[in-house]
N, C-alpha and C positions, 0 to 999 in steps of 0.2 A: 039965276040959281042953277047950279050944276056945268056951268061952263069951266075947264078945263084949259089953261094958259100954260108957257113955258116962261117962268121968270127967271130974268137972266143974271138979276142980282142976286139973288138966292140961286140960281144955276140949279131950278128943282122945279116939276111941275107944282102947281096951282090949281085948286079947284074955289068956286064961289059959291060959298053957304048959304048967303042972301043977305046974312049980313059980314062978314069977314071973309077972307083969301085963306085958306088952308093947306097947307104944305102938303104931297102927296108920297109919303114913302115910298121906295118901289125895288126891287131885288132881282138879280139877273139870274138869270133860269139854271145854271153853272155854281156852284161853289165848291172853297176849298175844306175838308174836314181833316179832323186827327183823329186816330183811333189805337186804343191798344189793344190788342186780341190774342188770348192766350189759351193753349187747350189744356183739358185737363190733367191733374196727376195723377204716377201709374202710384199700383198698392203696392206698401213692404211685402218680401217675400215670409211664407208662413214655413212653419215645422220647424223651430230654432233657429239661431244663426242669422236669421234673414237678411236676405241686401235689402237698401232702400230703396222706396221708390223712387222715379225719377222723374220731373216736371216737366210740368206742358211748355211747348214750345214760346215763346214770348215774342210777339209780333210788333211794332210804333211807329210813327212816323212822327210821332209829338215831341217839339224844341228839341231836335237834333239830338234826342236822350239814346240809347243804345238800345239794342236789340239781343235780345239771348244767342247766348256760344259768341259773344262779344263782335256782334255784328253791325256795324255801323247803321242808322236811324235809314228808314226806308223812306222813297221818294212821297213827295205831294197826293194826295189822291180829290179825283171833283167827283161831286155828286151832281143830280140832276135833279128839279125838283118834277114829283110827276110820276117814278121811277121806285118800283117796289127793289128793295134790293134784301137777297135770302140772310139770314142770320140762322144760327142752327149754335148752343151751347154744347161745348164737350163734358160729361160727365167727369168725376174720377175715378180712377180702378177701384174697383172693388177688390176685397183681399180673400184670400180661402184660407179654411184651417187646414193646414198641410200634415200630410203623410207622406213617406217616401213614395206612394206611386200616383200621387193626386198633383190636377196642376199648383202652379206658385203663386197666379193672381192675374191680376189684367191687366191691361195699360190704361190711362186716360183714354178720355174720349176727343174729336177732333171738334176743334169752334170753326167757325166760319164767319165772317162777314163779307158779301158778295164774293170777289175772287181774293181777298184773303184769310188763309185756310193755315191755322194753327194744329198739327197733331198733337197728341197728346204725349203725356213721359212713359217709359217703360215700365212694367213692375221689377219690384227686387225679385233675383234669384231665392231659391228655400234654401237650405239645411241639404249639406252633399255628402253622403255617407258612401262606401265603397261599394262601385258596381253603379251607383247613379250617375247620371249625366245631365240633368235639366236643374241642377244649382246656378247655371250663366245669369244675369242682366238681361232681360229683353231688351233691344235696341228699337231706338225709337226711328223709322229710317224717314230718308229726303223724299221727295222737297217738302220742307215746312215740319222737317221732323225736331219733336224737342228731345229731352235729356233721355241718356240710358240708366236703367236701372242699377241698381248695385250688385254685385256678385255675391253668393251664398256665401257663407263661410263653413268648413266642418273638416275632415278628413283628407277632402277636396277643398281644391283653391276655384271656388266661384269665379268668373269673370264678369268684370263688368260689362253693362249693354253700350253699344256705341251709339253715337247722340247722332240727332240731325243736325242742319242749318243750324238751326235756333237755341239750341242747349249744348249741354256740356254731357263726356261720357259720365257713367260710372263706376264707382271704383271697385275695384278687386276685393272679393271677404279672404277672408285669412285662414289659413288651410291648419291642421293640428292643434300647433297652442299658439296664442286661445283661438279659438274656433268663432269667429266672428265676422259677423257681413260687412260688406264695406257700401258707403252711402251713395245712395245716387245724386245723380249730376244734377245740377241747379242750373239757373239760367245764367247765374254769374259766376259759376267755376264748378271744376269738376267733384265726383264725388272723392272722399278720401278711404285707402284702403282700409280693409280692418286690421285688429291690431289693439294692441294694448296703451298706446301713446295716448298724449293727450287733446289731439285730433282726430286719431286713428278710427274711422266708425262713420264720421259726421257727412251729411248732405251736404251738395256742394250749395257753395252760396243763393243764394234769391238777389234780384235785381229790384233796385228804385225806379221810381217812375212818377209825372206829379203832372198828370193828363186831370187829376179830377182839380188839381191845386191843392193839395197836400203829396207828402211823398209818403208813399204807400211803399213795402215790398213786398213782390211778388215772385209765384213759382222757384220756391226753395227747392231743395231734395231730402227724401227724407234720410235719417239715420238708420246704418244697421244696426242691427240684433247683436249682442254683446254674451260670451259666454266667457266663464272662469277670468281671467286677469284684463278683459275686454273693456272699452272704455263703456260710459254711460254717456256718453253728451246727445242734446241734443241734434236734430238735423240743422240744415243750415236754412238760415233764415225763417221764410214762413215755413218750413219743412218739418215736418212731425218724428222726434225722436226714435230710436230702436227702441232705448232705455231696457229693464228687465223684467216687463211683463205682456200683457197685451192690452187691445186696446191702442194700438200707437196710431192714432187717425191725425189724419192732416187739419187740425180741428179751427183754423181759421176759414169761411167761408169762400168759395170763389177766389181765389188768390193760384189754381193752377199746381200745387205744391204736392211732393209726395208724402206716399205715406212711411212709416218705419219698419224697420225690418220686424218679425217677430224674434221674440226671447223666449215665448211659451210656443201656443200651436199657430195663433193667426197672427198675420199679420196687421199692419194697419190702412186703412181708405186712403186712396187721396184725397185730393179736394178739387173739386169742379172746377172748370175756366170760366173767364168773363170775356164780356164786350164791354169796350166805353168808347163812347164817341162826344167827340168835343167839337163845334162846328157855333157858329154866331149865333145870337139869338133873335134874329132878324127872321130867322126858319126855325118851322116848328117840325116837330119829329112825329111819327103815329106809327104804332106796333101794331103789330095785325093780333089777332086772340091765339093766346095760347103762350105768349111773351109775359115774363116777368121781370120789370124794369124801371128805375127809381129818376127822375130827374132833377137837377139840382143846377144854379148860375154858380157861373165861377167869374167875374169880371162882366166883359159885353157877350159872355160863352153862354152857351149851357152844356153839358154835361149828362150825357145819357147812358146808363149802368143796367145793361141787360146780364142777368143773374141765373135768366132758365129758361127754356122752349121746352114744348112741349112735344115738336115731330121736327121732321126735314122739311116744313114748309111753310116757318114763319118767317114772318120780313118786317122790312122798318121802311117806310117812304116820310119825304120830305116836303113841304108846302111853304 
């Protein structure tokens, strides 16, 4: 009992129970994972007019699927079992009620998993009236920068924030008539300017992904803020409307996505980034405290959906 053999018809070790031969699983200290990692979205700009926010950057390596600002799927990555590796979730911009001399909003926050590091999207530009200057898009900058926010719209022609790597700009608001913010950039296109058309306003697209096995999308941009002949639509994708009040939050959970422009005084939230990590289930995953994080199989996978940290100093290791 307890003797330990190499059988070679089974090509697997062997152990003896005392009464039967037992096959002994065994796993190499190395493996390969997939991961998508997105930072958060920036908030629509406030004080009328708003650009939209612009989404977190969108990071994958999962089935050669695409990467935001239409980046082709990033190389293999190994883990080690043994090996604490940092996780840190990016929040999403918060938005301000805007006055001509208060700022416009925030950006997302940055995700991380070990050494890949997702920034977040830009916030929308506010409401530019004559003699202002801080109606622009915040830009989201490189390496690992996502979407630029959307440009104000008003008297002034807002511009949009220029994007990193991983997102798309966003678009220009429309200066006179109508006085309308244009949407911020999404991970799968830019935003579009404002305007009265029937695009004119919207967030740039949100990107698919099907890490957990479903297709999800992810990190829209949200929609400007719409005044007088200004369209209403929504942002694009998961991305949170200007439309013509407030209130325009990015209101799908962790999905990365902006918020919308304001049409009254504030703007709207983005919405947080995520981490998902999909790796065999041959290995088991463990959070350190202060992680919030659901596990689920998807085939011989499993599938780990970290949603929130709580500082710069939680991790995930492998066994």
């Amino acid at each position: 009992t307890g003797t330990i053999i190499f059988y070679s018809n089974f090509n697997a070790l062997q152990v003896y129970t005392g009464s039967q031969w037992n096959v002994i699983n065994t796993k190499t200290p190395n493996f390969a994972i997939n991961y998508l990692v997105i930072g958060g979205g920036g908030s629509g700009g406030g004080y009328f007019r708003g650009g939209g926010g612009g989404a977190g950057a969108l990071r994958t390596n999962w089935n050669n699927e695409s990467q935001g600002g239409g980046t082709s799927s990033a190389a293999a990555k190994t883990i080690s079992i043994g090996s604490a590796y940092s996780v840190i979730l990016g929040a999403g911009g918060a938005a301000v009620a805007g006055q001509p001399t208060t700022p416009k909003g925030n950006d997302g926050g940055t995700t991380t998993f070990d050494d890949i590091v997702s920034k977040g999207g830009g916030t929308g530009g506010r409401y530019a009236s004559t003699g202002t200057s801080i109606d622009d898009g915040n830009p989201s900058a490189d390496p690992g920068g996502g979407s630029g926010g959307g440009g104000g719209g008003g008297s002034q022609t807002g511009q949009g924030g220029a994007s990193g790597t991983y997102g798309y700009n966003g678009g220009n608001g429309a200066g006179n008539t109508p006085q309308c913010g244009g949407g911020g950039g999404g991970a799968g296109a830019a935003g579009v300017v404002g305007g009265s058309g029937g695009t004119n306003g919207d967030g740039g697209s949100s990107l698919n992904n099907t890490i957990t096995g479903s297709t999800v999308a992810y990190a829209g941009g949200g929609g400007g803020g719409n005044y007088e002949s200004g369209n209403v639509a929504v942002g694009g994708g998961a991305g949170a409307g200007g439309g013509t009040g407030n209130n325009n939050n990015a209101t799908i959970a962790n999905r990365g996505s902006g918020g919308g422009g304001a049409s009254g005084a504030t703007g709207g939230n983005g919405s947080a980034g995520v981490i998902i990590l999909r790796f065999s289930s041959n290995y088991t995953a463990t959070v350190s405290g202060g992680v919030t994080s659901s596990s689920t199989s998807a085939g011989s996978d499993t599938v780990l959906t970290i949603t929130a940290t709580s500082d710069s100093s939680q991790t995930v290791s492998f066994s």
